[in-house]
C-alpha atoms as an extended CHARMM CRD file, in Angstrom:
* protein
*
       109  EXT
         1         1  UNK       CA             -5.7020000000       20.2190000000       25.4010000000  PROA      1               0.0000000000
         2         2  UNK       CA             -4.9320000000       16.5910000000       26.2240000000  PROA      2               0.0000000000
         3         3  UNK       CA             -8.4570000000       15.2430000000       24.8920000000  PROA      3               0.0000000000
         4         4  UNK       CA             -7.8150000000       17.5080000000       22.0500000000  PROA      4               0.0000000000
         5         5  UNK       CA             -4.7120000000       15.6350000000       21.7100000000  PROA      5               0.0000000000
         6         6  UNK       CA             -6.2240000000       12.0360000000       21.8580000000  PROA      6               0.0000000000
         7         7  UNK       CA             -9.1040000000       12.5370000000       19.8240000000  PROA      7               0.0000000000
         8         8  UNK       CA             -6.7320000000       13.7030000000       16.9560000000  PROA      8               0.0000000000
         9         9  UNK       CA             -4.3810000000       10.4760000000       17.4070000000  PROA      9               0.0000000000
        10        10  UNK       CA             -7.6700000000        8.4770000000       17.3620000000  PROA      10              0.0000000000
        11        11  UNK       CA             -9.2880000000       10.4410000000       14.6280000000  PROA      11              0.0000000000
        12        12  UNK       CA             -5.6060000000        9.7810000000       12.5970000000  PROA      12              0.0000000000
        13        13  UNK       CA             -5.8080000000        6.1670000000       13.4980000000  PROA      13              0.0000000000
        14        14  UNK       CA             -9.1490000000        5.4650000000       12.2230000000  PROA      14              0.0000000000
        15        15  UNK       CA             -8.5580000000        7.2650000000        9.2940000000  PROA      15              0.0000000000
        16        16  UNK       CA             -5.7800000000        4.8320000000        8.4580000000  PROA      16              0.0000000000
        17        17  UNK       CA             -7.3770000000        2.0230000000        9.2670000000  PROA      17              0.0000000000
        18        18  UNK       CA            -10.0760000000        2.8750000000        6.3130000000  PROA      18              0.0000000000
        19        19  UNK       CA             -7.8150000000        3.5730000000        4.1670000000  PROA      19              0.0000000000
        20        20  UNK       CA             -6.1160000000        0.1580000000        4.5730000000  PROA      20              0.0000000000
        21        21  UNK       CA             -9.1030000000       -1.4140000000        3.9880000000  PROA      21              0.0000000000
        22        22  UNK       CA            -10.2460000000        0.2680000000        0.7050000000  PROA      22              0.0000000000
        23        23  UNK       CA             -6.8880000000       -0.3810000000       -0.4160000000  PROA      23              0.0000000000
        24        24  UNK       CA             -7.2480000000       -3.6650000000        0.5450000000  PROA      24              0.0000000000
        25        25  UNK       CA            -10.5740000000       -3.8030000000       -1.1920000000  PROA      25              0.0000000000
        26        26  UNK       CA             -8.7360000000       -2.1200000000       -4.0860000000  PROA      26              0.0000000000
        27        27  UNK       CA             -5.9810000000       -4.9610000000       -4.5870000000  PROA      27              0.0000000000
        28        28  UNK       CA             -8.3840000000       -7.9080000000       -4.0790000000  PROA      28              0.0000000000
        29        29  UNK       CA            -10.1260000000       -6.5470000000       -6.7320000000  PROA      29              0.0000000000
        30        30  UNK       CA             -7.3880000000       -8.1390000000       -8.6480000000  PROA      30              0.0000000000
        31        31  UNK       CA             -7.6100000000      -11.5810000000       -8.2210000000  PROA      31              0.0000000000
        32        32  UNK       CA             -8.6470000000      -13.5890000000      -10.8990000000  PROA      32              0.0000000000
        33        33  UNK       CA             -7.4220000000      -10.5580000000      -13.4090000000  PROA      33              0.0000000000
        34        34  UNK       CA             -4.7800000000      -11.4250000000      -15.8740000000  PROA      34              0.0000000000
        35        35  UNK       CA             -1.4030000000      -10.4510000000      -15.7220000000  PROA      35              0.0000000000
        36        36  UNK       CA             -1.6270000000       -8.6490000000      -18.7140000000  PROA      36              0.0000000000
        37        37  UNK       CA             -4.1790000000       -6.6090000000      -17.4280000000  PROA      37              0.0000000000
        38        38  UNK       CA             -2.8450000000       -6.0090000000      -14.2400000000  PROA      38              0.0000000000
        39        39  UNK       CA              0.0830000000       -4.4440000000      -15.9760000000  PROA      39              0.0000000000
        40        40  UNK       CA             -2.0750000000       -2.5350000000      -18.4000000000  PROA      40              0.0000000000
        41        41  UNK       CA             -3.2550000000       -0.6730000000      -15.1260000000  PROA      41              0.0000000000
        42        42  UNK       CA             -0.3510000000       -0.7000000000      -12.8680000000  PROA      42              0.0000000000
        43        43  UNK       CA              2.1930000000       -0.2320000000      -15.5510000000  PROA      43              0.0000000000
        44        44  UNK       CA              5.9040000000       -1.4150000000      -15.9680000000  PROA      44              0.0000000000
        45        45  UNK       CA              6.2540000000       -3.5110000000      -12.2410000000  PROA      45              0.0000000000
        46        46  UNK       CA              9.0340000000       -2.9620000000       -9.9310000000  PROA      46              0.0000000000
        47        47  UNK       CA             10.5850000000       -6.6270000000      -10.3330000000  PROA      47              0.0000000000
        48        48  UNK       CA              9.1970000000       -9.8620000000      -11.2020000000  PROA      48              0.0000000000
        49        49  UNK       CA             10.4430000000      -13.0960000000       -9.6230000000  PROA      49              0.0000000000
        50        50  UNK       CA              9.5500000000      -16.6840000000      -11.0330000000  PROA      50              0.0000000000
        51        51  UNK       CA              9.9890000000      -19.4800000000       -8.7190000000  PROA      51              0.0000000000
        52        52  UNK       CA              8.2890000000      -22.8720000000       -8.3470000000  PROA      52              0.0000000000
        53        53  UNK       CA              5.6190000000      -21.6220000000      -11.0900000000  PROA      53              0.0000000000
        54        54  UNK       CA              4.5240000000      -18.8540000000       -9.4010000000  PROA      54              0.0000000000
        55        55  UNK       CA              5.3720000000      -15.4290000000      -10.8810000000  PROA      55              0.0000000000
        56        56  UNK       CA              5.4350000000      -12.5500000000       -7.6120000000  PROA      56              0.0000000000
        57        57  UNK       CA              5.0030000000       -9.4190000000       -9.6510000000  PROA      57              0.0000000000
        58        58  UNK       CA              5.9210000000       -6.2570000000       -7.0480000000  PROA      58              0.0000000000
        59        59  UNK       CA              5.6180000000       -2.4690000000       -6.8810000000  PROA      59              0.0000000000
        60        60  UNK       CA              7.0000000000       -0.1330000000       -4.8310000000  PROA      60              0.0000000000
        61        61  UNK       CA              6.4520000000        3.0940000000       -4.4610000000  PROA      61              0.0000000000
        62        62  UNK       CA              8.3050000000        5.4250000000       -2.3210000000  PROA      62              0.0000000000
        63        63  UNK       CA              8.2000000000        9.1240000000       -1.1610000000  PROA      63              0.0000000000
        64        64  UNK       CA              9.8860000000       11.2310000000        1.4990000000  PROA      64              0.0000000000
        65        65  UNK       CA              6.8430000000       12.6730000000        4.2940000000  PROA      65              0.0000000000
        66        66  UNK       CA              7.7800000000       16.5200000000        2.7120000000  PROA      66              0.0000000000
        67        67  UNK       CA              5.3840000000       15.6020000000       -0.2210000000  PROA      67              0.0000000000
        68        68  UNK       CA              2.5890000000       15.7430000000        1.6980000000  PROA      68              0.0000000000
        69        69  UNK       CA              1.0430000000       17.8570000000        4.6170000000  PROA      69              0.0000000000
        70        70  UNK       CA              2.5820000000       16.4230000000        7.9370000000  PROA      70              0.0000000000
        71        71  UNK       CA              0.6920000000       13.8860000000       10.3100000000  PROA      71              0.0000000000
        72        72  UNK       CA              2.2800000000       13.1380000000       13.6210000000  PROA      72              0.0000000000
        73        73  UNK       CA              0.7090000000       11.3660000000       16.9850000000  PROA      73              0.0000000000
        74        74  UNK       CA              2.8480000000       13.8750000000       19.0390000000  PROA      74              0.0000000000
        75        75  UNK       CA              3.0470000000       17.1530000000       19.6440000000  PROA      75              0.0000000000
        76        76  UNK       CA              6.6490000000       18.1180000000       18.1330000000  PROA      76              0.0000000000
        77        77  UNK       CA              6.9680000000       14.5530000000       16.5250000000  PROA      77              0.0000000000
        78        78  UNK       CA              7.8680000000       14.2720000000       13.0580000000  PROA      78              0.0000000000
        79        79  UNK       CA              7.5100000000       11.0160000000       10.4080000000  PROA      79              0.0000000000
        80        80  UNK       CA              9.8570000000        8.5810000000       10.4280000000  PROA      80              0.0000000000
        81        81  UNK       CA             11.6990000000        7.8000000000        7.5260000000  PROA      81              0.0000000000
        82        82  UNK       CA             10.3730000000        7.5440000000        4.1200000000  PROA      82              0.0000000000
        83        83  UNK       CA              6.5550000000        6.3080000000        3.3200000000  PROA      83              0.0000000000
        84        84  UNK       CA              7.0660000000        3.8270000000        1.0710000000  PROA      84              0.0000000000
        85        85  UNK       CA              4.5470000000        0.5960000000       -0.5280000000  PROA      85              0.0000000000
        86        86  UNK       CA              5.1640000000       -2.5430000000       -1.7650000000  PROA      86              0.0000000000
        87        87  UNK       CA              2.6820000000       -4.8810000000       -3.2860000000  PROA      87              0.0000000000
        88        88  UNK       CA              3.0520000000       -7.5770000000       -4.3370000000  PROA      88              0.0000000000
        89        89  UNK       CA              0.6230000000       -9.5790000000       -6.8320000000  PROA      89              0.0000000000
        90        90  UNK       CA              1.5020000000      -13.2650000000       -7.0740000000  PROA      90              0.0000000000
        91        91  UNK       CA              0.2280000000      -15.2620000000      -10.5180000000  PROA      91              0.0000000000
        92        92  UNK       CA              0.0170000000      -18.7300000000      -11.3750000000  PROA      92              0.0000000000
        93        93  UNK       CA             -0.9200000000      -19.8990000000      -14.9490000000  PROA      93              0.0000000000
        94        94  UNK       CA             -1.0730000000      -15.8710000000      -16.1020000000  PROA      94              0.0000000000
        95        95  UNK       CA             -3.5410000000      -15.3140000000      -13.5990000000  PROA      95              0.0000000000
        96        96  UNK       CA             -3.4310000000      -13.2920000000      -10.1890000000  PROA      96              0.0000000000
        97        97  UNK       CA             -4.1690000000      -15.7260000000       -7.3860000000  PROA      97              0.0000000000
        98        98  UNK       CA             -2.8750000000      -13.9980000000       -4.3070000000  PROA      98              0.0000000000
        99        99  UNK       CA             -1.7770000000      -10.4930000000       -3.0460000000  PROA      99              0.0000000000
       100       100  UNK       CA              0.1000000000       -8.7350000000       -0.3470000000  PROA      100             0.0000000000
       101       101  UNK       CA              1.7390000000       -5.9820000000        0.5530000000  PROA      101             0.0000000000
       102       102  UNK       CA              3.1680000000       -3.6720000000        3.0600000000  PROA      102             0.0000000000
       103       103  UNK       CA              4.5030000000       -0.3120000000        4.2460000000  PROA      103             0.0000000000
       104       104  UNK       CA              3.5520000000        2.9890000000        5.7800000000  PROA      104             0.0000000000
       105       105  UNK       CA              1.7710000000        4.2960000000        2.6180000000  PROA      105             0.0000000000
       106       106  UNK       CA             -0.5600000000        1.8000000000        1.2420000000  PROA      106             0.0000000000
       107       107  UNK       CA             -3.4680000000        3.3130000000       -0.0130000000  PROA      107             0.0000000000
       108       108  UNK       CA             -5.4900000000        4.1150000000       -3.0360000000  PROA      108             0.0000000000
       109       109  UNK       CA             -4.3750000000        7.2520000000       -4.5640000000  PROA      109             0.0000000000
């Protein structure tokens, strides 16, 4: 039961890990795209900031754990808190130059 255990936890683990990465793949994609295009795809952001002549356009997104199946690393664990992403695209000159984001749900839907 306890390798059972472990290789589920690892299995879980690894699966995140790719899906950081094509999401990571997903938002590099992005550099060197317009803004206007960028917001063609990605729609109406969450807030844009303008500071020093860069422009940090951000989206978050936001669910509670109940909207999808349930993943824990425990037995009898549940999710903490909400699973929420924000990325954040940062332009210069109407450009994307730079990206990042963060959060416990970052991944290409």
């Amino acid at each position: 039961m306890l390798m059972r255990a472990a290789l589920l936890v690892s299995l879980s683990l690894l699966a995140a890990c790719a899906t950081g990465a094509v999401y990571t793949q997903n938002i590099r994609s992005w550099v060197g795209k317009s803004q206007e295009n960028l917001m063609a795809v990605w729609g109406e952001p969450t807030k844009i900031e303008d500071s020093d002549g860069t422009r940090t356009v951000t989206y978050i997104s936001s669910r509670t754990s109940d909207d999808q199946p349930r993943v824990t690393t425990k037995p009898g664990a549940t999710p903490a808190g909400p699973l929420q992403c924000e990325t954040q695209f940062f332009i210069e000159n109407g450009t994307v130059v730079r990206f990042a984001f963060d959060g416990n749900d970052c991944k290409t839907k």
